[in-house]
ROBA-824664 format. One record per residue (C-alpha): x negated, y negated, z negated; chain. Coordinates in pm, 1 decimal. Each point is the difference from the previous one (the first is absolute). Last residue first. Layout:
> X Y Z A .
...
This chain:
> -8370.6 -14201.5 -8710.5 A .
> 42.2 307.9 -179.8 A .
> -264.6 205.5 -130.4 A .
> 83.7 381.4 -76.2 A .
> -113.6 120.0 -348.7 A .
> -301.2 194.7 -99.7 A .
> -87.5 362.0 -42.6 A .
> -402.9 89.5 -24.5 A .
> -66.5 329.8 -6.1 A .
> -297.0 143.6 -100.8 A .
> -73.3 332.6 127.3 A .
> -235.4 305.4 -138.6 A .
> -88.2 297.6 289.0 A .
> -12.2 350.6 -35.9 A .
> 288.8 103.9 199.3 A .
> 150.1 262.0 -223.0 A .
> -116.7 -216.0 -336.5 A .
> 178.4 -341.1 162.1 A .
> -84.0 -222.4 -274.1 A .
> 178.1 -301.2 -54.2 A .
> -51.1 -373.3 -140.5 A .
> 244.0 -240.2 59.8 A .
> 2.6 -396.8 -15.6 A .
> 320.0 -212.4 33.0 A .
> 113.5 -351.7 127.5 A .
> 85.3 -269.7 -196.9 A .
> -264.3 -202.2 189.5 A .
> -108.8 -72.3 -417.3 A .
> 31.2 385.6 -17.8 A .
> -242.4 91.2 288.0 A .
> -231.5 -282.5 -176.3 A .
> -6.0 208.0 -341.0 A .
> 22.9 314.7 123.6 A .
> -301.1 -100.0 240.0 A .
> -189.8 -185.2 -262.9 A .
> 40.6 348.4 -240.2 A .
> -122.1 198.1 245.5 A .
> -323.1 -172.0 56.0 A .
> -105.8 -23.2 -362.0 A .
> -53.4 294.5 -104.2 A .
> -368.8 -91.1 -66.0 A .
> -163.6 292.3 212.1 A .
> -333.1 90.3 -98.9 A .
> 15.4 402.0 -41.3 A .
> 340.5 12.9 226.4 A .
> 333.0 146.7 -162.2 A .
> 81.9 -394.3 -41.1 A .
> 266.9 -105.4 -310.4 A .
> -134.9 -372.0 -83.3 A .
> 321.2 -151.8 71.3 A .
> 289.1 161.2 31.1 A .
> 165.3 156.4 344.5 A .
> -118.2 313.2 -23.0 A .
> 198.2 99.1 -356.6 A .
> 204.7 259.5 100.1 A .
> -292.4 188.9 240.4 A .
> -267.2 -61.9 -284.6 A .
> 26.9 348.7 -110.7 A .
> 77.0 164.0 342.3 A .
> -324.5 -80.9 108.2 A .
> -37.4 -266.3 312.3 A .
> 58.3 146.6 345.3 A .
> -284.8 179.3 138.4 A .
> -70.6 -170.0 378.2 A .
> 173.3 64.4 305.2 A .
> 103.0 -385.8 29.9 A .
> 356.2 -197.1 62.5 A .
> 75.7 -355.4 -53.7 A .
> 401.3 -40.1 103.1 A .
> 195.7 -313.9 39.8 A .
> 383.8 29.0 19.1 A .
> 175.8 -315.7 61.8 A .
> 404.4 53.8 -133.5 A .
> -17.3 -97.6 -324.8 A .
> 342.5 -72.1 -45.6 A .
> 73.2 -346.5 -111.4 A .
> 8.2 -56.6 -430.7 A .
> 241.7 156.7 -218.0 A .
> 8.6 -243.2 -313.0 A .
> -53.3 136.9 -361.0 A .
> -196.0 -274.8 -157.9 A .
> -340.7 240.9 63.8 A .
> 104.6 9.5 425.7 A .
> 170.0 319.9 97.6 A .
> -161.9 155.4 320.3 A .
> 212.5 118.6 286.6 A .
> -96.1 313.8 149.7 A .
> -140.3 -73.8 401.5 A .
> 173.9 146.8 301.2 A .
> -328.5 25.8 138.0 A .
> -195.2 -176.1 245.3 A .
> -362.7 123.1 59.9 A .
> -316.6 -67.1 -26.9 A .
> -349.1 188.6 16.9 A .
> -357.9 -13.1 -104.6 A .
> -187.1 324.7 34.0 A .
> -372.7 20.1 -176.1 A .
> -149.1 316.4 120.2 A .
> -258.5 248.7 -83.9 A .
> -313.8 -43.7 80.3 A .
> -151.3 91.1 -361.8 A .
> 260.4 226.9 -191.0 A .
> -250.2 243.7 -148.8 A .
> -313.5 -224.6 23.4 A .
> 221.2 -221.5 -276.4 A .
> 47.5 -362.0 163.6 A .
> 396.9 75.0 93.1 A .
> 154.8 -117.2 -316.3 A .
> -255.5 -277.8 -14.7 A .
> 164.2 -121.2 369.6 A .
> 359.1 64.6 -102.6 A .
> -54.6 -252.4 -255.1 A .
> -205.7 -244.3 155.3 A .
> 357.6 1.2 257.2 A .
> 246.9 -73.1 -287.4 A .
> -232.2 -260.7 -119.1 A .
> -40.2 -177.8 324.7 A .
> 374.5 32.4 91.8 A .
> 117.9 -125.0 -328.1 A .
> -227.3 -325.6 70.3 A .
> 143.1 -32.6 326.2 A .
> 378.8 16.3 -128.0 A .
> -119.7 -266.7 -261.3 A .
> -154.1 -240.6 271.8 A .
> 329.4 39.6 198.4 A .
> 256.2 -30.3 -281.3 A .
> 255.8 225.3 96.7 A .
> 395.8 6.0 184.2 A .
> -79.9 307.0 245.8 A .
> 70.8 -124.5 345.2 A .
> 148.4 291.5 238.7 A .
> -143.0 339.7 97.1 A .
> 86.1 80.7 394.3 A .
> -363.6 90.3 50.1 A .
> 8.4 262.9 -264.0 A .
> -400.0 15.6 -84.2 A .
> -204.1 279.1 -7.8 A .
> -375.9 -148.1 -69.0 A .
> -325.5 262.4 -45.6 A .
> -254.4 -99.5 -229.9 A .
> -308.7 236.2 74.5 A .
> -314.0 -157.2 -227.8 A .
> -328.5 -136.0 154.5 A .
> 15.4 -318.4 -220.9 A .
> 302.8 65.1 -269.7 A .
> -174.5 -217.4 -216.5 A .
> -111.6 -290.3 165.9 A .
> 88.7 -128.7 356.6 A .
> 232.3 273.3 56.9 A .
> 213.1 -64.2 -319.7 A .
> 7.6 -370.7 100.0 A .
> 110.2 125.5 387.9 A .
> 291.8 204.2 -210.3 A .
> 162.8 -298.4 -204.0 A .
> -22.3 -190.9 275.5 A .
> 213.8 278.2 173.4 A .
> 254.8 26.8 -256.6 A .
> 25.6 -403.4 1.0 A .
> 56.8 -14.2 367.8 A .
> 259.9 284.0 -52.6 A .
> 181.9 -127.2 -234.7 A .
> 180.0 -246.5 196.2 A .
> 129.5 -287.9 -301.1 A .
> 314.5 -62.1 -154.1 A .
> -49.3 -211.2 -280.7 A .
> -159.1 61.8 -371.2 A .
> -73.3 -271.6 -239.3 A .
> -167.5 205.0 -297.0 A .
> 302.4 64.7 -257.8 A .
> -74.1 -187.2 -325.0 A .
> -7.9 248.0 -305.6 A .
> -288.2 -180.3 -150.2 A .
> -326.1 233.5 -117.4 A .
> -74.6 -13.1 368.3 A .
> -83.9 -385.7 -30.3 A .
> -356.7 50.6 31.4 A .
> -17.9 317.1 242.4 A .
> 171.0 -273.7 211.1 A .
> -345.8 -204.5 9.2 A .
> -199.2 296.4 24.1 A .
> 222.0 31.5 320.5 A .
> -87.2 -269.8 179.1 A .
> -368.7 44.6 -105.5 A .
> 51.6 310.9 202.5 A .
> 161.5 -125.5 290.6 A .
> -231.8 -322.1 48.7 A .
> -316.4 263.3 -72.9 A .
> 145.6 175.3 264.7 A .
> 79.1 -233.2 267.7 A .
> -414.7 -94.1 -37.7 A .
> -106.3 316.9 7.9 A .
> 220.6 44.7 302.2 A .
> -154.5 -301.9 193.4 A .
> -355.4 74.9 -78.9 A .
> 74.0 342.1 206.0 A .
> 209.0 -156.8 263.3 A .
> -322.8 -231.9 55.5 A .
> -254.2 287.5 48.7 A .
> 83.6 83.2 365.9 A .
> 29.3 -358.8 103.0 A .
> -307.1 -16.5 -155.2 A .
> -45.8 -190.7 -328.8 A .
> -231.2 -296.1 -90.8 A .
> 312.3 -225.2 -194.0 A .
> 157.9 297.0 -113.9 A .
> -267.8 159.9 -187.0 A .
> 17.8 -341.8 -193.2 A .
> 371.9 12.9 -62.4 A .
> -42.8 367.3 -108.3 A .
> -246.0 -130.8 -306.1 A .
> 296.6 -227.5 -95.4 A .
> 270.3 263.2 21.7 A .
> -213.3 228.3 -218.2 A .
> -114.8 -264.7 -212.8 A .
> 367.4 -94.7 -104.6 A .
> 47.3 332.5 -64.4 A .
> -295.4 40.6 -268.6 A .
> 209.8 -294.2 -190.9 A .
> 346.5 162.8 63.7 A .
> -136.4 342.2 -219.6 A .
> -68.7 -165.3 -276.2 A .
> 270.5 -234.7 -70.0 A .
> 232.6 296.9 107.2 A .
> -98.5 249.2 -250.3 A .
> 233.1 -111.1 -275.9 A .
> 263.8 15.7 258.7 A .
> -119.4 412.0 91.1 A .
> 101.5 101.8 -348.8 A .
> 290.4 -159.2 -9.0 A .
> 55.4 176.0 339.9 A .
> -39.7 334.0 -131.0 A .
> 192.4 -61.3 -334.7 A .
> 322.6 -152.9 185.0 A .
> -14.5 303.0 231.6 A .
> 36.9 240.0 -271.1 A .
> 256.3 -253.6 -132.5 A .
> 162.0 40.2 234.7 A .
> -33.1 304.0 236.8 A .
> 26.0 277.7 -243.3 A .
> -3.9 -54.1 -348.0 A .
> -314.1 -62.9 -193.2 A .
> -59.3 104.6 -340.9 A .
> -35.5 344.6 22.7 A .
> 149.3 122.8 -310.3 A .
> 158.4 -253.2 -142.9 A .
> 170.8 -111.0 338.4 A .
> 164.3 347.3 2.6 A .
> -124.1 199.4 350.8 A .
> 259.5 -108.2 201.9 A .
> 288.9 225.5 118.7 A .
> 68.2 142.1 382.1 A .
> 314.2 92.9 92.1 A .
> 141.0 124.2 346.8 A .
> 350.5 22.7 113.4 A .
> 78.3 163.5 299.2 A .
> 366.8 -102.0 155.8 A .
> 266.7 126.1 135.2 A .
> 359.0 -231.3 114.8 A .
> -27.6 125.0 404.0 A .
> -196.5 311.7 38.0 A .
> -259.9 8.6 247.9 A .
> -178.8 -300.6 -105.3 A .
> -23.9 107.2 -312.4 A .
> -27.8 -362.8 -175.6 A .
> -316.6 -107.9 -193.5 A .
> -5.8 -144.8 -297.9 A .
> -360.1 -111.4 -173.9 A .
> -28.0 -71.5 -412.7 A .
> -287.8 -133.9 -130.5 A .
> 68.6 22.5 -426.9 A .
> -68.1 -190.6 -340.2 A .
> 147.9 137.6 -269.7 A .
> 299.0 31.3 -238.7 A .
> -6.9 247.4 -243.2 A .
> 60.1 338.7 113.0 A .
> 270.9 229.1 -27.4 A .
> 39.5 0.7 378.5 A .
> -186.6 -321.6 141.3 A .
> 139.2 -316.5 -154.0 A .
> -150.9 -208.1 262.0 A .
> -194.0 -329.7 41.3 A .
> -101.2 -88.6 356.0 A .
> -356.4 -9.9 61.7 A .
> 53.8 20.0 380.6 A .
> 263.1 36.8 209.8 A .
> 3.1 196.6 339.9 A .
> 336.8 36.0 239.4 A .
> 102.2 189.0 278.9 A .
> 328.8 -45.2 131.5 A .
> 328.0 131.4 -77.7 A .
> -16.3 -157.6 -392.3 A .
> 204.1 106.3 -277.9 A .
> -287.6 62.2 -258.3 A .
> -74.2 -376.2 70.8 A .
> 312.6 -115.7 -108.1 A .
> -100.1 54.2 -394.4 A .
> -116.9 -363.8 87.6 A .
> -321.2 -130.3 -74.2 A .
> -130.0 -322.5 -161.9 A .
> 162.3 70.1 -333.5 A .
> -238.9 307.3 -30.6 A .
> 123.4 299.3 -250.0 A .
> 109.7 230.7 303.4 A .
> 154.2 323.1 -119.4 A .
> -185.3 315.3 187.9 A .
> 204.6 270.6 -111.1 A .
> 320.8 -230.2 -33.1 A .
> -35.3 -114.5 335.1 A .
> -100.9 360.1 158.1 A .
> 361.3 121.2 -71.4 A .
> -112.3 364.1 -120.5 A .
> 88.8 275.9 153.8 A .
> -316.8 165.5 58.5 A .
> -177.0 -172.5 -326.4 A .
> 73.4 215.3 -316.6 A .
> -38.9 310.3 221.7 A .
> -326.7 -128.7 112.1 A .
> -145.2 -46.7 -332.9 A .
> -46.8 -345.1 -142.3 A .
> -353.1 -147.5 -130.5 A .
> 81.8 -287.2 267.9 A .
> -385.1 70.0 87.3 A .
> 14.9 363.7 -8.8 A .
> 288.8 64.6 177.5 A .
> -68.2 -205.5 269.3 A .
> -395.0 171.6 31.0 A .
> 223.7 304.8 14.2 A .
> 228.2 -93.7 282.7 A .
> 375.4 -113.9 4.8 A .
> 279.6 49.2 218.5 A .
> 340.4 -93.0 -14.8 A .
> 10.3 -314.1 -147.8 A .
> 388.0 -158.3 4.7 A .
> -40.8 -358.8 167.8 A .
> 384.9 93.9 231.9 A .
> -258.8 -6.8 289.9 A .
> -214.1 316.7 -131.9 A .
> -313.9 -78.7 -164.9 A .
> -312.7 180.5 53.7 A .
> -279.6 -93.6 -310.3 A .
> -374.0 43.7 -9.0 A .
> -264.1 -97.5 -211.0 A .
> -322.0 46.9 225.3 A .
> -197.9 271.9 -64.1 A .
> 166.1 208.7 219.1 A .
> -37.1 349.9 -215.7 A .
> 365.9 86.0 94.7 A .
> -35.9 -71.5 374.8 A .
> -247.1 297.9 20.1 A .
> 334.8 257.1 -27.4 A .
> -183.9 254.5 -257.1 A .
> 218.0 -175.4 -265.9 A .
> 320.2 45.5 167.8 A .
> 250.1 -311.1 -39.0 A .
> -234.3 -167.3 290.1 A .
> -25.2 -328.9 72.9 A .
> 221.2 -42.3 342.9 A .
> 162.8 373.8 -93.8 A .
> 249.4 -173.9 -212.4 A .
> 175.4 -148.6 307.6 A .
């Protein structure tokens, strides 16, 4: 089993640069990589037999030490851990199980850049700052809205049949987005937005036919759904939304002359999703709706790969950083998930969207 990261420094496992643990079903660590070594500040030899609960001690009242016992996957986030010799800090943990042998799992750690140092954490209250930002904007940008939709009306009135769909959507639009200016609001709150269990297709596809009508005009997006997919339990403007800025960004990754043409792919599929542990320590559903944005473009640089989810962190010349941070922020409010990943072999960068099963 000690093979899976690589004892052997030549083995490529062993400069992962993920934080990586292999625990054997009886919670004794029996493999450890470098980048885990140097973030518990613990050799290996002081970790491979180690029980992993008193080498990671939890110091949250909200989660239980039960977590390292788990059989199915698992993600928690900004849970406070003694790691190593450490004080304690904040830490993303994800579980998986081996799923060829019965009681193993992968551990991988991820710690926060310290809140004096960055002064943001990832996902709240880098979100919170984003979307403050956008409330005090509202005002502002409502009143040109409302002339939008009123300046459509008119259109409307003289239309062609073949112009009336068009006054129609700008009209839907400005609806949906002063809809969500109005959220954007309130997103300092920790109210959940009112999900149900909703088709996601219909809202995947609007999402794609407003791309076509404006940004992504002339671009390749290419749809491979799973027919058989169930409901996803979302909040249909928000899922749109995500959609539009997940999509914009796979467009301005592919604008460079050296990736122009290439293609946008949107796909879904059903996974058996990880579980995702709620901030008062609660496992939520499995999120088992997979949504995938995937483009040939760059990637984003390494340096701002931890961090891509804050606001105002953009690799592009007159990006806000904005965008990412409203879709962690929203995804999270669905209690869903956001991924980023970069598939070097295959060239291409995917977000993946994971979000529970609706019920109803």
């Amino acid at each position: 089993m000690n093979e899976l990261i690589g004892h052997d420094p030549r083995d490529p496992h062993a400069a992962h640069p993920v934080a990586t643990l292999v625990i054997a079903p009886d919670n004794r660590i029996v493999a450890a990589n470098s980048r885990a070594e140097s973030l518990l500040n613990m050799a290996r030899s002081a970790l491979i037999g180690s029980d992993i609960e008193l080498v990671l001690r939890i110091d949250d009242p909200n989660v239980d030490t039960s977590i390292w016992r788990t059989d199915k996957p698992l993600s928690a986030y900004d849970i406070r851990v003694h790691a190593g010799r450490m004080e304690a800090v904040e830490m993303d943990v994800m579980i998986n199980p081996l799923s060829d042998q019965d009681g193993w799992r992968i551990v991988a750690l991820h710690i926060h850049t310290p809140p004096q140092a960055s002064g943001l954490r990832r996902g709240h209250v880098g979100a919170k700052s984003a979307t403050g930002a956008a409330a005090m904007l509202a005002h502002e940008i409502k009143n040109p809205l409302s002339g939008i939709r009123g300046a459509a009306q008119l259109l409307e009135i003289d239309a062609t049949d073949d112009a009336r769909p068009l006054t129609t959507l700008i009209r839907d639009e400005v609806d949906r987005i002063a809809a969500l200016i109005d959220r954007m609001q309130h997103f300092t709150s920790n109210q959940p937005l009112d999900c149900r269990p909703e088709n996601i297709y219909p809202l995947i596809d609007h999402a794609i036919d407003l791309a076509w009508a404006g940004f992504a005009r002339g671009r390749s997006i290419l749809r491979r759904y799973d027919p058989s997919l169930p409901f996803a339990n979302v909040n249909g403007d928000a899922l749109v939304q995500i959609m539009l800025n997940l999509i914009k960004n796979a467009v301005e990754a592919t604008e460079e002359p050296e990736y122009e043409g290439r293609e946008i792919i949107v796909s879904t599929a059903f996974r058996h999703g990880i579980s995702l542990m709620s901030e008062r320590g609660k496992q939520n559903a499995p999120l088992q709706v997979e949504i995938q944005v995937v483009d040939h473009g760059p990637g984003v640089p390494d340096s701002i790969r931890d961090v891509l989810f804050n606001p105002f962190i953009s690799n592009k010349r007159s990006g806000q950083g904005l965008g990412l941070a409203l879709v962690d922020k929203l995804v999270r409010d669905m209690n869903g998930l956001v991924q980023y990943e970069r598939d070097h072999i295959a060239e291409r960068t995917v977000f993946r969207l994971l979000l529970p099963m609706g019920i109803g």
